[in-house]
BADREN-335070 format. One record per atom (N, C-alpha, C): residue in one letter; x, y, z. Coordinates in steps of 0.05 Angstrom, whole numbers, plus 5000, padded with zeros to 4 digits. Atoms other than C-alpha are relative to their C-alpha. Last residue first. Layout:
AXYZ
...
# end
This chain:
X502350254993
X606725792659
X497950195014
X498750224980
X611626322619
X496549765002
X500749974973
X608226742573
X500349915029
X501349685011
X612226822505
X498950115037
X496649765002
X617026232523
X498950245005
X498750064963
X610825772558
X502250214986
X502549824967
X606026022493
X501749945021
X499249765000
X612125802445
X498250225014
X497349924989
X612725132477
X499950244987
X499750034961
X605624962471
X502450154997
X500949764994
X605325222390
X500150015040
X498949754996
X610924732380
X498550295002
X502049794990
X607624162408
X500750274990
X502449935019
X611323622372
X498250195000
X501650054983
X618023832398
X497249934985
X502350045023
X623223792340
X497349885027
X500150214999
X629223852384
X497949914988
X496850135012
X630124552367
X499949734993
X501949935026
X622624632399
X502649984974
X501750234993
X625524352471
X499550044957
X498150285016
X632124772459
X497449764988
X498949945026
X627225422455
X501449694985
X503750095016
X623525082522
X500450104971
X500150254998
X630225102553
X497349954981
X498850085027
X631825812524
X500049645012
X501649965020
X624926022576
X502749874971
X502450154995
X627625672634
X498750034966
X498150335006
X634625922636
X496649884992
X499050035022
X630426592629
X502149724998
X501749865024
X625426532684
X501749964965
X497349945023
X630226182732
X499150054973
X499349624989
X624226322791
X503450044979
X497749894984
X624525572810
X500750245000
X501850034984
X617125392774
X503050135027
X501349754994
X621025672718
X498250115023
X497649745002
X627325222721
X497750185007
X498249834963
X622624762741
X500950115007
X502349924964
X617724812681
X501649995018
X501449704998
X623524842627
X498550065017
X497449934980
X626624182658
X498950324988
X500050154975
X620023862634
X502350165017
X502449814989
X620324242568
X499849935027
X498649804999
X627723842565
X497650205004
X499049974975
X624523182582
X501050334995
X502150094982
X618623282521
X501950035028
X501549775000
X624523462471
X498750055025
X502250095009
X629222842476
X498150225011
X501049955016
X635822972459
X497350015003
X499249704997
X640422972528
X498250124972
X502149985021
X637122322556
X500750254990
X500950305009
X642622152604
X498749894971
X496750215008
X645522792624
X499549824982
X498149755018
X638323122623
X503249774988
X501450215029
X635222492665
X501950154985
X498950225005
X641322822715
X498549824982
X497749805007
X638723532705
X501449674999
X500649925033
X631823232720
X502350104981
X500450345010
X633822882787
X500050164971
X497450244995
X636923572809
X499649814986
X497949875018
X630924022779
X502949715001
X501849965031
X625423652817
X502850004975
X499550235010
X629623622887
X499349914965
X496550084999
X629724342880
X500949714998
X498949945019
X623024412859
X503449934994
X496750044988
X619824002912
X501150084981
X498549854997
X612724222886
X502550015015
X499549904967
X609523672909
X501950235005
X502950044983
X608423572828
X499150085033
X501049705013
X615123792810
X498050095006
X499049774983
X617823222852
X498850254994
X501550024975
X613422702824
X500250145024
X502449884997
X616123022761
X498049915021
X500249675008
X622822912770
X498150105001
X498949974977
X621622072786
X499950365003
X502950034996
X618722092717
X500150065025
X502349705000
X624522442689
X497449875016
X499549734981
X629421952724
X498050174994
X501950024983
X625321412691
X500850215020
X503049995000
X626321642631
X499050055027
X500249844994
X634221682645
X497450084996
X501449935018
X635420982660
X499250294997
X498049765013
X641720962697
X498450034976
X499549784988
X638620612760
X500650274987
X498649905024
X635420052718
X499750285005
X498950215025
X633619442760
X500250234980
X498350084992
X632219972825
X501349804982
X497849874983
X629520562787
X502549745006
X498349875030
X624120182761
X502250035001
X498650335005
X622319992838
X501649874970
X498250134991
X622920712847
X500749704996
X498249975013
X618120902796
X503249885005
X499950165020
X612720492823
X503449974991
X499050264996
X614520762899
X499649834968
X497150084987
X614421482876
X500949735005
X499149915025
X607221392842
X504049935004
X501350305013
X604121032907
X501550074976
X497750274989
X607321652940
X499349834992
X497649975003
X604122152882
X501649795024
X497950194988
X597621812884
X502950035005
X501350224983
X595622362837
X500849885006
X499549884976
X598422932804
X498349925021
X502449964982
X595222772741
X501250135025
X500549795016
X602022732709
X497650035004
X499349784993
X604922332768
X498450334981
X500149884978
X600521802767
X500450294995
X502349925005
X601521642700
X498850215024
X500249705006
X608321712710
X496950094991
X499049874990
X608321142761
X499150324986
X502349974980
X603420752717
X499750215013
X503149905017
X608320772660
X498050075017
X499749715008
X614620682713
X497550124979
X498649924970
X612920002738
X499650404991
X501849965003
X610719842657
X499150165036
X500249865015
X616819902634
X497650045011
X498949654989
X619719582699
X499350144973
X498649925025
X614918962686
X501350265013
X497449894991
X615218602760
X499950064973
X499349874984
X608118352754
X502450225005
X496949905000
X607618062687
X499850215030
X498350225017
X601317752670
X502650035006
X500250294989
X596718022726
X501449814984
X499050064975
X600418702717
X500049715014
X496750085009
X598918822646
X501149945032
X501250275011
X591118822674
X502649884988
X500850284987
X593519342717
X499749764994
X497150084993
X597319702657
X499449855016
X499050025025
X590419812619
X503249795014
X500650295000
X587719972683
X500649884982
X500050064975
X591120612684
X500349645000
X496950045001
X591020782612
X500949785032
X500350295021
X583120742624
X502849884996
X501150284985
X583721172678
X500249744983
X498050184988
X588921582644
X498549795018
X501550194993
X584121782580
X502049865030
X501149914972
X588022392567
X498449815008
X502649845010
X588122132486
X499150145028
X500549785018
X595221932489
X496950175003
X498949684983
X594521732557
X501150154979
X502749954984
X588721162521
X501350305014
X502249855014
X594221042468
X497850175019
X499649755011
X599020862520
X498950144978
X501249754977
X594920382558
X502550314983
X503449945004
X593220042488
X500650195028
X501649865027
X600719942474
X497850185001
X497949815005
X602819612533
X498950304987
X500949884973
X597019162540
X501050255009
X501949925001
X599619012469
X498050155020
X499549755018
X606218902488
X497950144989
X499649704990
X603818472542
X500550174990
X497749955003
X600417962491
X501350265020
X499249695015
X594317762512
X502150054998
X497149834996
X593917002517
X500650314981
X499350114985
X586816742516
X502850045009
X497350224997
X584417152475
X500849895020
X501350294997
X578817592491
X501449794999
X500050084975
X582918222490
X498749775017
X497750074983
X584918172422
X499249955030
X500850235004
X577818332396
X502149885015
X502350124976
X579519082430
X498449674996
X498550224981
X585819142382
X498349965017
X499650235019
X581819522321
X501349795013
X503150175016
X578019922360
X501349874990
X500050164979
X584520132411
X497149904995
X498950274981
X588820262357
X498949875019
X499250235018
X584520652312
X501149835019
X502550035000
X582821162370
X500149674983
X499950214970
X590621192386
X497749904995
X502850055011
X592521362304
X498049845033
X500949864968
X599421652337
X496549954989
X501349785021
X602021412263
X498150255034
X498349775022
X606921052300
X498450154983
X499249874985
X601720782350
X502650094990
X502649794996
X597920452295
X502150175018
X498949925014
X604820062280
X497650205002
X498149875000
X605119812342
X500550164982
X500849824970
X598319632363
X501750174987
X502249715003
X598419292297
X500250115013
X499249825012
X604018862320
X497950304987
X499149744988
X600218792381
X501850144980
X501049734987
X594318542337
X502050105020
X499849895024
X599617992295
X497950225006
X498149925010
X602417692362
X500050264975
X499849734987
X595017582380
X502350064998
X496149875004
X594317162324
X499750125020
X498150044964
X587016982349
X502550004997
X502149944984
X582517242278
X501250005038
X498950034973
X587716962229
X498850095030
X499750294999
X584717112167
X501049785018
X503350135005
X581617742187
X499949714992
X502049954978
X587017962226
X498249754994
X498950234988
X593217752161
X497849985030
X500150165011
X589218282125
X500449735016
X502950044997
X589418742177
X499649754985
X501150184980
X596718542180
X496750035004
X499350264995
X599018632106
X497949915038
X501550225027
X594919282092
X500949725011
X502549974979
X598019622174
X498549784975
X500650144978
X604719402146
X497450035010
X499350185018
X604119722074
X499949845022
X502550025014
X601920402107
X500549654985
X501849944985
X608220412159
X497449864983
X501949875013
X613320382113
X497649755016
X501749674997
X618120592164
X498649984974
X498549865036
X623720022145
X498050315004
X497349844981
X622719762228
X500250164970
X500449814979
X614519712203
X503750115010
X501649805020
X615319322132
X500450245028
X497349915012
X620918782168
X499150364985
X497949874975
X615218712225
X501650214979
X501449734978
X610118622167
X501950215019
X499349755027
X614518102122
X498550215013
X498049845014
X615317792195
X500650154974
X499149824977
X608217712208
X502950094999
X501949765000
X606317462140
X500550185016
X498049925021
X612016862151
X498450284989
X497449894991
X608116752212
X502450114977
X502049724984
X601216652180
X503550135012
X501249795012
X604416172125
X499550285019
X498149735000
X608715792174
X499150234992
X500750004977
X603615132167
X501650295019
X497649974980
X603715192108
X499350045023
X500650344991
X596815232059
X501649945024
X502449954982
X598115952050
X499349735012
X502750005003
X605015712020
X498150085008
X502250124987
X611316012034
X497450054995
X500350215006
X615616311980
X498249795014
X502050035022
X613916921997
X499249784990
X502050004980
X618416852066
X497049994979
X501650234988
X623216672027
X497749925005
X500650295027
X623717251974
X499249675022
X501349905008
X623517772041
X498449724977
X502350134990
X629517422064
X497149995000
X500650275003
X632117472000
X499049835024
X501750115031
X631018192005
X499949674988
X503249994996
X632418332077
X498149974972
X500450035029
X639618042076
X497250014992
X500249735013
X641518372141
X499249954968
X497149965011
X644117682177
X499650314981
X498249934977
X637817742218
X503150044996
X499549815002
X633917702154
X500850145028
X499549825023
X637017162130
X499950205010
X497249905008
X636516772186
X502050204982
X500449964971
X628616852194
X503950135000
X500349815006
X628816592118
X500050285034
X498549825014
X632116072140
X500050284983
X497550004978
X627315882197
X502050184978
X501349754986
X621616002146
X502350115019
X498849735012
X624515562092
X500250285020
X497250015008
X626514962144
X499650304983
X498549874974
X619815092178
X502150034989
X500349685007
X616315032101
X500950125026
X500849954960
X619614422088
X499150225002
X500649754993
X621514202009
X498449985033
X502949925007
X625313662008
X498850245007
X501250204999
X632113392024
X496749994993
X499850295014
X635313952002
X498849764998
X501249955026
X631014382043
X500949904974
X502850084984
X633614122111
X499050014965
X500050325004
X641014192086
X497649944997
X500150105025
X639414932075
X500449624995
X503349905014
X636314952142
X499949964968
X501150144990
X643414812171
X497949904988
X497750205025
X647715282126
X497949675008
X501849915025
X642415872158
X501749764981
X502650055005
X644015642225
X499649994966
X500350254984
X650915642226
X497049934987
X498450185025
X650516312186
X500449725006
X502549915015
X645816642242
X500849764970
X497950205026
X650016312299
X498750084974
X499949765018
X646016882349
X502449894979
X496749974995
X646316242393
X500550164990
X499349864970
X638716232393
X502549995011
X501349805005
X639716072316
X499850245033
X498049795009
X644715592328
X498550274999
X497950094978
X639715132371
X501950314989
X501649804977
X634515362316
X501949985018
X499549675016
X639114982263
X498950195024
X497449994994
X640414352320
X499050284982
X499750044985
X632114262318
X502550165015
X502349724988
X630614302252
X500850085032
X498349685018
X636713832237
X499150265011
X499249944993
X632613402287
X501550204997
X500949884980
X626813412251
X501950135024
X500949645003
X629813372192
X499450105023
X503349994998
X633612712201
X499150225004
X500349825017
X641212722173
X495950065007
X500149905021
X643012092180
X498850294987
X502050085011
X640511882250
X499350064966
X501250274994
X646511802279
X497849884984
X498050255013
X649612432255
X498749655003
X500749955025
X643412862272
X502249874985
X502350155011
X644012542341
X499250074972
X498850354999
X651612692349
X497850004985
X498050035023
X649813452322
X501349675001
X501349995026
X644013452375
X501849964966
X501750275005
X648113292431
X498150004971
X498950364998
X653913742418
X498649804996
X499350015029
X648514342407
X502049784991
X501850015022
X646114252470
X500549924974
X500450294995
X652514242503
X497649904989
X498750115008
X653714972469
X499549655003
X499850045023
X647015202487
X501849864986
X496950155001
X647315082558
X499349934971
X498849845013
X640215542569
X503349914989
X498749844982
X637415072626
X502150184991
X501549874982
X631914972574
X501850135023
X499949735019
X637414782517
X497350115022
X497049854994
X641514292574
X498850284979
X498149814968
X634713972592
X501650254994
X501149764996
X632413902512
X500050115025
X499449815006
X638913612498
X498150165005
X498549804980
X637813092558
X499850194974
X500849844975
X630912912527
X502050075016
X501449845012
X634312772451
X498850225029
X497349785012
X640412382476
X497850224998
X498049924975
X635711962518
X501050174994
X502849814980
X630611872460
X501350055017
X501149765015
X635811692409
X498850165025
X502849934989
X639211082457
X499450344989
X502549995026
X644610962411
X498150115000
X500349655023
X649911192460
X498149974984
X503350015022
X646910592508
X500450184987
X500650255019
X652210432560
X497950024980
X496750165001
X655711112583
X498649854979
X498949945017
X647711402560
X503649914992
X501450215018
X644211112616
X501850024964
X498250234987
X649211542659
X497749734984
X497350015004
X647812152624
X501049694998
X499250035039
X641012072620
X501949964995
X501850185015
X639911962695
X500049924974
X498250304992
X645412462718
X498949724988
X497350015028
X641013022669
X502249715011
X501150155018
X634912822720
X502350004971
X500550294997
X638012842782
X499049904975
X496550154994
X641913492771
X499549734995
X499250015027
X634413822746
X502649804999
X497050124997
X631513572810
X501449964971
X498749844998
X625014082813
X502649905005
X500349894969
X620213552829
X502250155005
X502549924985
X618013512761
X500550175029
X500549735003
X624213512736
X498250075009
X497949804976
X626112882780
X499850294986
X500249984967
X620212592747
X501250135016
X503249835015
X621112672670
X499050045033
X499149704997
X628312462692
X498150184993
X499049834976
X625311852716
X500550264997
X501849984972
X620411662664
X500550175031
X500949705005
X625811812609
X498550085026
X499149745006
X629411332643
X499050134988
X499549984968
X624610762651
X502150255004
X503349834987
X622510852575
X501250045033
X500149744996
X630410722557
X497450165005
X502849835011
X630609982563
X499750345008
X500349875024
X637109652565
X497550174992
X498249885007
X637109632642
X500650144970
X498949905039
X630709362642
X502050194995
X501650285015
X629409022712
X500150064978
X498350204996
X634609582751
X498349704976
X497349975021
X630510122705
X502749775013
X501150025023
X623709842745
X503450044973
X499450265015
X627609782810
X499049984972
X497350154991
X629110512811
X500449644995
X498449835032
X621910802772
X502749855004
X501050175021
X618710362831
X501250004976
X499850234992
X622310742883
X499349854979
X497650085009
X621511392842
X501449795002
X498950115033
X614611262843
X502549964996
X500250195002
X614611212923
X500049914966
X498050134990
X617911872930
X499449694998
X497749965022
X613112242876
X502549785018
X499050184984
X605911992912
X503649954993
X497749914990
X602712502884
X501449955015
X500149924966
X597412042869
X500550295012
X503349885007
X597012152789
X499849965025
X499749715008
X604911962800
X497650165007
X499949874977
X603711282848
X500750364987
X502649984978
X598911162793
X500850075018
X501649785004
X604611172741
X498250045018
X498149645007
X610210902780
X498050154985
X500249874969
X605510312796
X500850215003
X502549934982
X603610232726
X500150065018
X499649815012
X612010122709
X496450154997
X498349754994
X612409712760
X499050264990
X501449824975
X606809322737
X501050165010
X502149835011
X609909272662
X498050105028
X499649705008
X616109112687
X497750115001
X500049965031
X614208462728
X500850304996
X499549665013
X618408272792
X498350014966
X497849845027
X614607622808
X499850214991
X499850215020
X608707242848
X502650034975
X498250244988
X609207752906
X500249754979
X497250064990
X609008242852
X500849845009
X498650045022
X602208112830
X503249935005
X500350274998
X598908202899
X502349884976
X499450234979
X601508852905
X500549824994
X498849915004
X598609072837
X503049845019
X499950165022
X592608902857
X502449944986
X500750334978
X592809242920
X500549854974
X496450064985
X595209862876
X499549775013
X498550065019
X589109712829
X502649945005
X500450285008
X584209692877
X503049944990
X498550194972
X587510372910
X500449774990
X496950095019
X586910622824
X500849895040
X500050174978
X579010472820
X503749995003
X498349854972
X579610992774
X500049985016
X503249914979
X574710602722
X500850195025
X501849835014
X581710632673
X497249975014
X499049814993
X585610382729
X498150194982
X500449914970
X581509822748
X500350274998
X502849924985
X581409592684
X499850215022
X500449845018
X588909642673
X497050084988
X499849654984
X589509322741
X499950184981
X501149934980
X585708692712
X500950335011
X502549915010
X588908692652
X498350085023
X498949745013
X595508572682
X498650144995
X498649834984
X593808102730
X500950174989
X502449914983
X590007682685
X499850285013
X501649795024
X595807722630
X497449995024
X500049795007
X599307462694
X499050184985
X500649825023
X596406932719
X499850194991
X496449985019
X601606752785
X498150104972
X497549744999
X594706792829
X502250094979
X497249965009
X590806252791
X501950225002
X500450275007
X583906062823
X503949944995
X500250204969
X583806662861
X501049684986
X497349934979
X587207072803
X498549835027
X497750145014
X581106762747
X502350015025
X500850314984
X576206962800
X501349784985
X499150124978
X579107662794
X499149745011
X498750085000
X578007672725
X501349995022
X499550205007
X570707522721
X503449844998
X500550274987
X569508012770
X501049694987
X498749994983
X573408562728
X500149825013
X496450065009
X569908402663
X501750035022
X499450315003
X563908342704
X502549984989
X500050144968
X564709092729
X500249704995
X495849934988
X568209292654
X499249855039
X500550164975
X561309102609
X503049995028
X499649774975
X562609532562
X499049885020
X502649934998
X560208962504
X500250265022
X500849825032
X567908982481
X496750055007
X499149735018
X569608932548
X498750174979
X500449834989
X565908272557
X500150335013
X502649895016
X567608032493
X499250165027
X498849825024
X575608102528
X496650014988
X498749634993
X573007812591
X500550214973
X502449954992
X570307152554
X500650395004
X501149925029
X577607082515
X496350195003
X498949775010
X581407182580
X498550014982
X500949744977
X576406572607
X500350324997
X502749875015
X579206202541
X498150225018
X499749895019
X586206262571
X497150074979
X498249674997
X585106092630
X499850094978
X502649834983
X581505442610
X500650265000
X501649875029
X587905352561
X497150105013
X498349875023
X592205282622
X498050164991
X500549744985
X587304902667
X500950164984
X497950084984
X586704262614
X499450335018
X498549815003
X580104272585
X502450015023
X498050084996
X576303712591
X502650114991
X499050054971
X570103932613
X502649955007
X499750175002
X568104302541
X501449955030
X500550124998
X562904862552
X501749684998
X501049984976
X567305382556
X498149785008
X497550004979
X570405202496
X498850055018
X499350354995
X563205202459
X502149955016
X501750224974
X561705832497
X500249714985
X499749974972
X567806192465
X499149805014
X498650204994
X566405892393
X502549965033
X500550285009
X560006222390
X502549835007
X501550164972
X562106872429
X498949684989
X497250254982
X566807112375
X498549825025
X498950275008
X561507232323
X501249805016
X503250194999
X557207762366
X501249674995
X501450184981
X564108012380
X497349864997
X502150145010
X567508212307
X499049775031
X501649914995
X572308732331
X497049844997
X501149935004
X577408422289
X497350165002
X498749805011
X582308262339
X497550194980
X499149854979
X576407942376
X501950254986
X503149844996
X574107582311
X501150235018
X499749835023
X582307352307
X496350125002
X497649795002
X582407112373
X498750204979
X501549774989
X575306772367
X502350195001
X501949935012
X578506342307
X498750245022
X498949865025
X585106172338
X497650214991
X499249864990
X580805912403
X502750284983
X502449814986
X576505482361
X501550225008
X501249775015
X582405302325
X498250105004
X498249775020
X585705122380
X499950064985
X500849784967
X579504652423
X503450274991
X497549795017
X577204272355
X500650105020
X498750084974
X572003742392
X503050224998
X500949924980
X566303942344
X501449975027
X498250214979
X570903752286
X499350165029
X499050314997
X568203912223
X499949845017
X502950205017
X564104562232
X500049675003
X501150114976
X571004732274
X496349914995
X499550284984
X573704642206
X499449975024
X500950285012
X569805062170
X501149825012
X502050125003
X570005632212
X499649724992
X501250094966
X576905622220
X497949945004
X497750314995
X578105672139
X498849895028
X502350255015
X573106232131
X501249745009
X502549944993
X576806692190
X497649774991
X499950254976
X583606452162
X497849925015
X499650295008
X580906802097
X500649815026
X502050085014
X578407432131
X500249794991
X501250214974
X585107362170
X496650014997
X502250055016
X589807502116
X498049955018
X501049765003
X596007802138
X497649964989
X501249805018
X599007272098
X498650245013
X496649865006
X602406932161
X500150144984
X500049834971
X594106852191
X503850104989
X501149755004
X593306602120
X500550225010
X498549805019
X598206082122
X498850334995
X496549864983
X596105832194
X500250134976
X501149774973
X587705762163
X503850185007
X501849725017
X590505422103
X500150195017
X496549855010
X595504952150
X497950144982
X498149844981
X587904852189
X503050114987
X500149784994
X584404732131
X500950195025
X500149865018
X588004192097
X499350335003
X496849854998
X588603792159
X500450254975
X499249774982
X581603952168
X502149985004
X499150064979
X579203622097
X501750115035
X497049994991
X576004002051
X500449855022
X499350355010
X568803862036
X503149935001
X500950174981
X566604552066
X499649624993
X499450084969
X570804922030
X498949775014
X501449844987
X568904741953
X500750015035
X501850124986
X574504261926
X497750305014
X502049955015
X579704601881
X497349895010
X499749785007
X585004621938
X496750084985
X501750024975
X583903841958
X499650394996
X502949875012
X586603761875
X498350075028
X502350305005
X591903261899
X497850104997
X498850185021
X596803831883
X497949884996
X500849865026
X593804271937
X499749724978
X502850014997
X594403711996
X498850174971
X500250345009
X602303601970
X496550024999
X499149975030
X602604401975
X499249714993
X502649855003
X599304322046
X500550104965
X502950185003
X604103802056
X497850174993
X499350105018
X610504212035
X496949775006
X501549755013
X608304842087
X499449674971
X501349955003
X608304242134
X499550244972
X500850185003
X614804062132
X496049994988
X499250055027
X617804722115
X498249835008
X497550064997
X613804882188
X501249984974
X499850205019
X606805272188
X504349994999
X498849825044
X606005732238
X500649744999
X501550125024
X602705312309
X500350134966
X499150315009
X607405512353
X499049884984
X496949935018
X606506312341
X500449674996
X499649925033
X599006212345
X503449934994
X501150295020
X599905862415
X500350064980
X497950274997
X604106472441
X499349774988
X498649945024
X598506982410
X502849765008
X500950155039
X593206562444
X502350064985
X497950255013
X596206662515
X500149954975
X501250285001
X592707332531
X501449854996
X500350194975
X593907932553
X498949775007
X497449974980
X597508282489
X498949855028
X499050235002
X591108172454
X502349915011
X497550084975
X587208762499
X501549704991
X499050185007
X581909012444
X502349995014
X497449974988
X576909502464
X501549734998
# end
């Protein structure tokens, strides 16, 4: 574990880069042939401006040899020793760095300063050996000695916090402050008083922290990442906004209010901010990506689809094709959206989804047999799609194949997110096959994901009712159906038959005569209004109702001509 940010060394390093003056002596040292000399006969002005040029080359295997040799030289060396374990340290190379640690540690005449600073160096091998309780001890006896040491004081609570010693840490933390506002503890104390749930005293911290870095846009995200938390959407869009008067540049600000204003559905203002930031930032895909979808959930289909083509100018993308092929075929152009969607790789990261819409597009067209090939297929390679077993559900349950549908969607239910349409699906196969217990629980288990479904309110309901069971447990499903969609006329028939069932005929007929209104084609309700009429003693209204039913292309048509021929 490497913590160079809490040390002094990299400030020394920077003073010690090589000057013109110097770069021109270490050229003068070349010249005089000190270059072609074997290292360790080099002189140590020679190898110290070596050592600095290296460390500016990005070289620090070479500065590495260089330092060596001159603290070989010059057993009193006390900055390239401390250059030299740096760079080991950066390098992960502790066995090494501890040699020219404990010589510094051993010298007496170390000013306090640089003491400190080799102390940080000890701590840091100590780390790297996992040693974190001494590494701790060693650096609280640096902070007695030298309260105000802040890389101490920083490291220290960043210990602390990772052993989840996080009270220590806030005491620690404390202490720090009274020595001076820093950001970076602030901005620790706002996290730990978060992982508390300590939300009124982070925001405190989060407040002076963005007063101490006004230009800095982490302290604002922080906040409005906070006031959403705690359900203060107002507080957290004011926060962006108003960081945003003085800072339009700020990307990340513009970026987390647009995704506020496109979660609290404010598409248009959304789409403002994203069209600055895709100006700002020339044209960057991700965001492009970003503003096209924006239009897309704006039913902008052509917006979108002009968008995506920018995207794909700039290179090939396989969201940009997928998205526009998405647009395509929402604009009705189902053959070049078709050609898109082909165009995606298996490799892609879209691939499986661009499978599932050439599927969908195969099932609304009614070819059925061509959808079920594509998604089994897409099953076996895809195994937890569960999007791509309820389409199955769906297209099994157009062939009325219920047995098929509920073996080939029973891996589905392991998933970790069942799809309700599928839960859907599977309890209506099961009351296809008279199975309604199974149908039953089918919809229960659609219940713990979706409580308040009114498709599924009323599924239960009429399950009920067509057993002729639970009928008031049945009545109250339907009703709550009923009450978010009064002018549905299904659910009037379901409602109808909980009457038919308690033989309330007259109420029965009434509700059923108003599904009727509603639903005036659909075979199944109109046999339904044939039983009341007959269960009412209106024999012949009853019997050319069950004629209309078979008109209407009933599937039963030997049922409906046994109820004409013989009544019920």
């Amino acid at each position: 574990m490497m913590m160079r940010n809490l040390t002094l060394l990299l400030a020394v390093m920077l003073t010690c880069c090589t000057t013109t003056a110097q770069t021109k002596e270490l050229d003068g040292l070349a010249d005089s042939g000190e270059q072609n000399l074997p290292i360790s006969q080099m002189n140590t002005d020679f190898l110290y401006l070596a050592a600095v040029q290296a460390m500016e080359n990005d070289n620090p295997s070479l500065a590495v040899g260089f330092l060596k040799a001159l603290v070989e030289k010059d057993p009193e060396a006390v900055l390239p020793r401390m250059q030299l374990a740096e760079i080991l340290l950066q390098a992960g190379r502790a066995a090494e760095a501890r040699a020219p640690v404990n010589e510094l540690l051993s010298m007496s005449d170390l000013s306090a300063e640089i003491r400190n600073n080799v102390r940080m160096l000890q701590v840091q091998l100590l780390v790297l050996d996992d040693k974190q309780d001494q590494a701790i001890e060693s650096l609280q006896a640096i902070l007695r000695d030298t309260p105000d040491a802040y890389p101490a004081r920083l490291m220290l609570v960043r210990l602390l916090t990772a052993g989840k010693r996080i009270a220590d840490a806030q005491r620690s933390i404390a202490d720090g402050l009274k020595y001076g506002q820093s950001p970076q503890l602030y901005h620790i104390q706002a996290q730990l008083y978060i992982r508390e749930g300590k939300f009124d005293k982070a925001e405190k911290s989060l407040t002076t922290l963005m007063q101490l870095e006004p230009d800095e846009s982490g302290p604002v995200l922080m906040f409005s990442q906070l006031a959403l938390r705690l359900n203060k959407p107002v507080k957290a869009e004011n926060v962006l906004r108003h960081h945003l008067v003085n800072h339009p540049e700020a990307l990340g600000v513009s970026n987390a209010l647009g995704r506020l204003l496109v979660e609290q559905n404010r598409s248009k203002e959304a789409i403002a901010i994203y069209e600055d930031i895709a100006e700002r930032t020339g044209g960057n895909s991700d965001v492009l990506i970003a503003l096209g979808l924006l239009h897309y959930q704006d039913k902008d289909f052509e917006q979108a689809a002009v968008i995506f083509r920018r995207v794909l100018k700039q290179g090939k993308d396989s969201r940009a094709a997928f998205y526009l092929a998405a647009c395509l075929e929402s604009l009705g152009q189902k053959d070049k959206a078709r050609d898109m969607y082909q165009r995606i790789k298996n490799d892609d990261e879209n691939f499986a989804m661009a499978q599932l819409r050439m599927a969908a597009m195969d099932l609304r067209a009614e070819r059925i047999d061509a959808a079920l090939v594509a998604l089994r297929q897409l099953i076996r390679s895809e195994p937890n799609m569960a999007d791509a077993y309820s389409l199955l559900s769906a297209a099994l349950m157009r062939k009325k194949a219920f047995r098929a549908l509920l073996d080939e969607t029973e891996p589905a239910l392991s998933l970790e997110n069942v799809p309700v349409q599928l839960l859907f699906n599977r309890a209506a196969a099961f009351e296809g096959l008279k199975q309604y217990n199974e149908a039953a629980g089918q919809i229960k288990k659609l219940f713990t994901i979706e409580p308040d479904n009114i498709e599924a309110l009323n599924f239960l309901g009429y399950l009920y009712a067509e057993q002729g069971v639970q009928l008031d447990e049945a009545e109250k499903l339907i009703r709550r159906a009923l009450k978010e969609h009064p002018d549905n006329g299904y659910y009037l028939d379901s409602l109808a038959w909980v009457h038919y069932q308690r033989a309330e005929y007259d109420k029965a007929l009434a509700v059923q005569r108003e599904a009727i209104g509603l639903v005036p084609n659909d075979p199944v309700m109109r046999e339904h209004l044939g039983d009341m009429l007959w269960k009412s003693g209106k024999l012949d209204e009853a019997r050319a109702t069950w004629k209309d039913a078979i008109k209407l292309g009933h599937e039963d048509r030997r049922s409906m001509q046994n109820k004409i021929d013989k009544g019920l």
